[in-house]
C-alpha positions in Angstrom: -13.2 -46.4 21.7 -10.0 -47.7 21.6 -7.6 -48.6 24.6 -5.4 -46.1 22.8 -7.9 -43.4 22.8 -8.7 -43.4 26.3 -5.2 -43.0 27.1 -4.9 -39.9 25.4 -8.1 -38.7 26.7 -7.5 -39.2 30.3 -3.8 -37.7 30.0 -3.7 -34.0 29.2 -1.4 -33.1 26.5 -1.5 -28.9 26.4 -0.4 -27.1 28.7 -0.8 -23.1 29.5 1.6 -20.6 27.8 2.2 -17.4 29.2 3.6 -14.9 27.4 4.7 -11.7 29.1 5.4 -8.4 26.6 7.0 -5.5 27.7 6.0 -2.2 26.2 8.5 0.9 25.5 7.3 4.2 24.8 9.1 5.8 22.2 10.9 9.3 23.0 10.6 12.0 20.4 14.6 11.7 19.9 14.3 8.0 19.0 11.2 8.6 16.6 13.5 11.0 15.1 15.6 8.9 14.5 13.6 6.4 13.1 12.8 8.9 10.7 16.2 9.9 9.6 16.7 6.2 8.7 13.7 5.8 6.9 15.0 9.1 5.1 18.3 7.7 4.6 16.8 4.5 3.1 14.6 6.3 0.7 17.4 8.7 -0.5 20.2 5.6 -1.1 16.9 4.3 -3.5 16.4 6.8 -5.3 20.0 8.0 -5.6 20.4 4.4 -7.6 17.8 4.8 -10.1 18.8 6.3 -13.6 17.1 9.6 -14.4 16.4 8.7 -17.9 14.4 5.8 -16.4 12.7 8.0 -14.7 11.5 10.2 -17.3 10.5 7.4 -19.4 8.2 6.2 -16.8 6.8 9.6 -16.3 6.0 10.0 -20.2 4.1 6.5 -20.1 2.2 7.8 -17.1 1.5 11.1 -19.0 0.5 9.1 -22.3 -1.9 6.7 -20.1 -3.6 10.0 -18.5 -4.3 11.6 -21.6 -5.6 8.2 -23.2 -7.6 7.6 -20.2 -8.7 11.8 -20.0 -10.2 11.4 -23.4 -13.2 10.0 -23.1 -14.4 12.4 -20.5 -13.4 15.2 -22.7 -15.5 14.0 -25.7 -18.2 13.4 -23.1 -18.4 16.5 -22.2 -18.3 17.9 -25.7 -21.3 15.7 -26.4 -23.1 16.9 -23.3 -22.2 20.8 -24.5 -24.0 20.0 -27.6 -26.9 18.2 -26.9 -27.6 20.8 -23.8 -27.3 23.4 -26.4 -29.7 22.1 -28.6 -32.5 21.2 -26.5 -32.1 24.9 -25.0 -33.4 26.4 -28.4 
């Protein structure tokens, strides 16, 4: 070991933090009126988005559902028919 080493292992360089935290208990008034805000935030959103953006996103979503519903319903279809024919 060095001479410089030693140093800093005989001197000690942390020291204890203590960190104190006080806890407040929320009344149902002030939860309410968290909530308003929260309300007041959501509706200032939404009241900026255009409509017709909207209802373009919603027919996507509809066009993915039925692309992704498809295969389920020719599965079942196939199922139907091969249930069917192994009952006679």
């Amino acid at each position: 070991m060095t001479r410089r080493a030693r140093r800093f292992i005989e001197r000690p360089t942390m020291s204890v933090i203590t960190v104190k935290r006080t806890v407040m208990r929320r009344t149902p008034y002030r939860r309410s009126l968290v909530l308003r805000s929260f309300r007041g935030l959501t509706r200032s959103y939404f009241a900026s988005e255009k409509s017709w953006e909207f209802a373009v996103e919603a027919l996507l979503f509809a066009i993915i559902a039925a692309i992704s519903a498809w295969p389920i319903f020719a599965l079942v279809d196939v199922l139907n028919q091969f249930l069917q024919r192994t009952a006679s």
